[in-house]
N, C-alpha and C positions, 0 to 999 in steps of 0.2 A: 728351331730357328726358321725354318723353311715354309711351317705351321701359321707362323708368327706376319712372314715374308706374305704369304697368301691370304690371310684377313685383311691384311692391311689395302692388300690389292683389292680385295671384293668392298671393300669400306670407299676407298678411291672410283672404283665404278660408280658404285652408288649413289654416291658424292654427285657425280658428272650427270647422274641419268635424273638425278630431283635439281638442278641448273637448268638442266634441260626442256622442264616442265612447261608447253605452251600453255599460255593461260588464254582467257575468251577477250576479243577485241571485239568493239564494233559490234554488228549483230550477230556473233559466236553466242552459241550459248553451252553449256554442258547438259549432256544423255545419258541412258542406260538404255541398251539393247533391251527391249522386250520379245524382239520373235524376228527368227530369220525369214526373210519371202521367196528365199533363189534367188539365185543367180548373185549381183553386187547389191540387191535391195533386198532392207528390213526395216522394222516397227522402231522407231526411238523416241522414250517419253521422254520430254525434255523439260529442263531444270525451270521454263518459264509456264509450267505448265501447258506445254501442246503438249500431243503425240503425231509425231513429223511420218514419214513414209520418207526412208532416207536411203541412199545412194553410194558407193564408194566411189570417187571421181576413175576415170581412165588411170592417170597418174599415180593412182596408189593401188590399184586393183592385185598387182602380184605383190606389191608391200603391206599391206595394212590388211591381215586375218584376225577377225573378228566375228565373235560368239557373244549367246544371250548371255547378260549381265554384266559384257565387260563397259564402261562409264567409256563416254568419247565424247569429242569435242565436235561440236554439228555447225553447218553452217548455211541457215533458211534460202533458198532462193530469192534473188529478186523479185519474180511473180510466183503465185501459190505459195508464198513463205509461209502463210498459217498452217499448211500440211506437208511440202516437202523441202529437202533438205540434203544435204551432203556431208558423208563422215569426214571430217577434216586429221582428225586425229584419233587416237586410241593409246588411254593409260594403263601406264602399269601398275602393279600396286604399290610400291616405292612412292610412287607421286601421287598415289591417289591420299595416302598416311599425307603425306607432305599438305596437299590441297586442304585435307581437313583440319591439320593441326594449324594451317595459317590461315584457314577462316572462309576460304574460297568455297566449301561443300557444307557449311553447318546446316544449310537445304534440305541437304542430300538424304540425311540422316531418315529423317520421318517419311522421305521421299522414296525408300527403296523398303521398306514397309510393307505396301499393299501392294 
């Protein structure tokens, strides 16, 4: 019973954390970490074909730890948008399953490739 009590729980998390899923508004686009530079900046080639020099804002710098390969949501500067950019978000894999199977990453697919 108790078994039974605790999947159910991990199914209800899950539930919450793929609701939760921000998607790209606006000039958002979606990343994959290619290489970290120090410090809050790294390489991210992004879903509209750039590769950005991207940034963790102040605001998420003790929240948001992220590694090569993890997919993030970026979001270009107003000036030098063609090259840099800010991680706005960072998916789990819950929602990255989720992104693909509703069509948001079918990109992605051929995109994390090479």
């Amino acid at each position: 019973m108790g078994l039974k009590k605790q999947i159910e729980a991990e199914h209800e998390e899950l539930q919450q954390e793929i609701r939760r899923t921000k998607l790209p508004r606006g000039r958002e686009t979606f990343g994959i970490v290619e290489q970290r530079l120090g410090g809050t900046r790294m390489r991210v080639r992004c879903l509209d074909s750039k590769t950005r020099i991207c940034r963790i804002p102040g605001r998420f710098k003790r929240k948001l730890w992220v590694r090569e390969g993890d997919t993030v949501l970026v979001e270009p500067w107003e000036l030098s948008g063609e090259t840099k950019g800010d991680v706005v978000f960072k998916y789990r894999k819950a929602q990255i399953q989720w992104l693909r199977k509703t069509g948001h990453l079918k990109e992605m697919g051929e995109f994390e490739e090479f």
